[in-house]
C-alpha positions in Angstrom: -18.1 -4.7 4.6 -19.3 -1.2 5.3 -16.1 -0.5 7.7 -13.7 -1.5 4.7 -15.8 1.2 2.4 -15.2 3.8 4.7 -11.9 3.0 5.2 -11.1 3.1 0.8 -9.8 5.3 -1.7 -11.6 7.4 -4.2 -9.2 8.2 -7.4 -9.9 11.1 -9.8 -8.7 10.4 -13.1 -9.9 13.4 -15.0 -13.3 13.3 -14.6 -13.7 9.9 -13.5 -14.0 9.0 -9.8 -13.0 5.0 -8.8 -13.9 3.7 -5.4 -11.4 1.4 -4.0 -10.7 -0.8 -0.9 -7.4 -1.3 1.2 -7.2 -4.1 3.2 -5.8 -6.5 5.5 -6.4 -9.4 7.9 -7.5 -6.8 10.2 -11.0 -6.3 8.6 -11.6 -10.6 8.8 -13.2 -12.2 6.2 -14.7 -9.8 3.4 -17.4 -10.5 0.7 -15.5 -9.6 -2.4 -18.6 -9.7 -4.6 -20.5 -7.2 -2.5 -17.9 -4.8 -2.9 -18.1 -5.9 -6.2 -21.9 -5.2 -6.1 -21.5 -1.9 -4.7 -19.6 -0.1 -7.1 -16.0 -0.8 -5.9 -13.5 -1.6 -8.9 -10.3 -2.0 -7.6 -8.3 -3.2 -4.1 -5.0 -2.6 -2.5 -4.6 -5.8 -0.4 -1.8 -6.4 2.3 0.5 -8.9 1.5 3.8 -8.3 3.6 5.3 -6.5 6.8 8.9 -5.5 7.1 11.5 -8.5 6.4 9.9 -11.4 7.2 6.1 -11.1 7.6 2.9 -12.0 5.8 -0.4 -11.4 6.1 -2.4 -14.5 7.0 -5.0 -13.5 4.8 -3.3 -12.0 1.6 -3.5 -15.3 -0.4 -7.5 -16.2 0.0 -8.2 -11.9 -0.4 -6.2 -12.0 -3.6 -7.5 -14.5 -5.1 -11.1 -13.7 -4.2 -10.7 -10.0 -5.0 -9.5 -10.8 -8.5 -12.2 -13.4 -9.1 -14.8 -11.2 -8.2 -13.7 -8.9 -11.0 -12.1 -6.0 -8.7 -8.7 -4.5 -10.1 -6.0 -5.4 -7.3 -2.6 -4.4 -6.5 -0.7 -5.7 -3.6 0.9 -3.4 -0.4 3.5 -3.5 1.6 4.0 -1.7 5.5 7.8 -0.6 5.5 9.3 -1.7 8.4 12.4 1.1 10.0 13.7 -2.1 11.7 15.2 -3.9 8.5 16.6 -3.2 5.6 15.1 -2.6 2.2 16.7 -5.4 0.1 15.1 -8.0 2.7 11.8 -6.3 2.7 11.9 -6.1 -1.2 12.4 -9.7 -1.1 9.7 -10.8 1.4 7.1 -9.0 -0.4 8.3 -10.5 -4.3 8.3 -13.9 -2.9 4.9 -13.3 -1.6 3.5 -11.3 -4.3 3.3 -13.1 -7.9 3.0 -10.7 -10.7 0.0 -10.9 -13.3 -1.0 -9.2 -16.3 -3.5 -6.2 -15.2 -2.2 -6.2 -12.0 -1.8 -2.7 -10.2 1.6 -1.1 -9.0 2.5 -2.4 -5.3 2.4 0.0 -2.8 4.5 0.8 0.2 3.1 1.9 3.0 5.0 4.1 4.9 4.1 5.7 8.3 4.5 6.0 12.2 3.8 3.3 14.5 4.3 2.3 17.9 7.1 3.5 19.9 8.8 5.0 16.5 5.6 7.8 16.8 7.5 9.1 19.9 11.4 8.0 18.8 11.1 8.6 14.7 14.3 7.1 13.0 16.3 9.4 11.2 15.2 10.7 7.8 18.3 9.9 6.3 18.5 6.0 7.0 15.0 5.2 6.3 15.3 7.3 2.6 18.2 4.7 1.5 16.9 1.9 3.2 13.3 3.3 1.5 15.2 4.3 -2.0 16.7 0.2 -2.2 13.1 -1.3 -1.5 11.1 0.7 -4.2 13.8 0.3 -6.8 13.8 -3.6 -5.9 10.5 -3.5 -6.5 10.1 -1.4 -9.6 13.1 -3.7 -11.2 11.0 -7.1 -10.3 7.3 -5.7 -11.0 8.2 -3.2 -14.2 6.3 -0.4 -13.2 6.9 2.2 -10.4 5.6 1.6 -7.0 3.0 4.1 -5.2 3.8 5.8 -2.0 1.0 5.2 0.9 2.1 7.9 4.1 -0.1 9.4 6.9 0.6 13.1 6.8 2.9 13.0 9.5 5.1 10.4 7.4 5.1 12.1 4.5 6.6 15.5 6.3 8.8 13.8 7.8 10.1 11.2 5.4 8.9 11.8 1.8 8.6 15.6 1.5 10.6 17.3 -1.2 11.6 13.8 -2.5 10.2 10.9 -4.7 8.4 13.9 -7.2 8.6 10.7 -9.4 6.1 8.4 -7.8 2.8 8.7 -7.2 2.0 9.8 -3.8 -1.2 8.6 -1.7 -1.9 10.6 1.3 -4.2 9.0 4.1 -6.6 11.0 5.9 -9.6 9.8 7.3 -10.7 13.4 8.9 -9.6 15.9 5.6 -9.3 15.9 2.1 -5.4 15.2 2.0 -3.3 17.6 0.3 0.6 17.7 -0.5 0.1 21.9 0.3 
């Protein structure tokens, strides 16, 4: 449990600080209700992967993360190997909606062999622009953006002033300066 707190998310709103979780099948099996215990209040779980994959443990985390009273949204890892429509669609027929539920998330960022070879800005904005507007239509509320700092330069700088923007750093305080 500890690594998954030092891995979360603080949120200011105003003058109030929440501690959350993300999460996926990477961290194994977590105790929902010690996070519960410690203070955490809400979770952004991993549920899909590009086109076609799920996480093997989205199901069992979101159910235990809501029954141990956490607030819980859902994330996606965009995939620059297919196309937005299909990755909308993987993630709405893995993720059911529900009252209270927080806005997905699409996590986009750098990996593998793209960290050397990044895809060109302007195919993975429309491909990126189709997925989040899938998503807002299905869901009803706007989706966040999740980027390492390198991701959002590249990808999401000086566009999408309309969604909210999360910024991972595990060295720095992020910053969008």
């Amino acid at each position: 449990t500890d690594a998954v707190l030092n891995e979360g998310a603080v949120m200011e709103m105003d003058t109030v600080q929440l501690r959350g979780v993300d999460v996926s099948a990477y961290q194994g099996d977590i105790d929902w209700q010690a996070l519960a215990r410690q203070g955490v209040s809400f979770a952004f779980i991993k549920a899909t992967e590009g086109s076609g994959s799920q996480d093997p443990n989205f199901q069992q985390n979101w159910q235990q993360a809501r029954q141990s009273g956490l607030r819980a949204g859902a994330y996606h890892f965009f995939s620059f190997d297919s196309g937005g429509e299909t990755q909308a669609e993987n993630f709405i027929r893995t993720v059911e909606p529900f009252d209270g539920m927080l806005p997905p998330v699409v996590d986009v960022e750098l990996y593998g062999d793209r960290k050397l070879y990044p895809p060109a800005r302007e195919e993975v904005t429309k491909q990126l622009a189709l997925l989040l507007k899938r998503l807002e239509e299905h869901y009803g509320m706007r989706p966040v953006l999740y980027a390492t700092g390198s991701a959002y330069d590249r990808y999401l700088a000086g566009e999408y002033e309309e969604y909210d923007i999360w910024i991972r750093n595990v060295y720095f305080p992020p910053s969008l300066n």
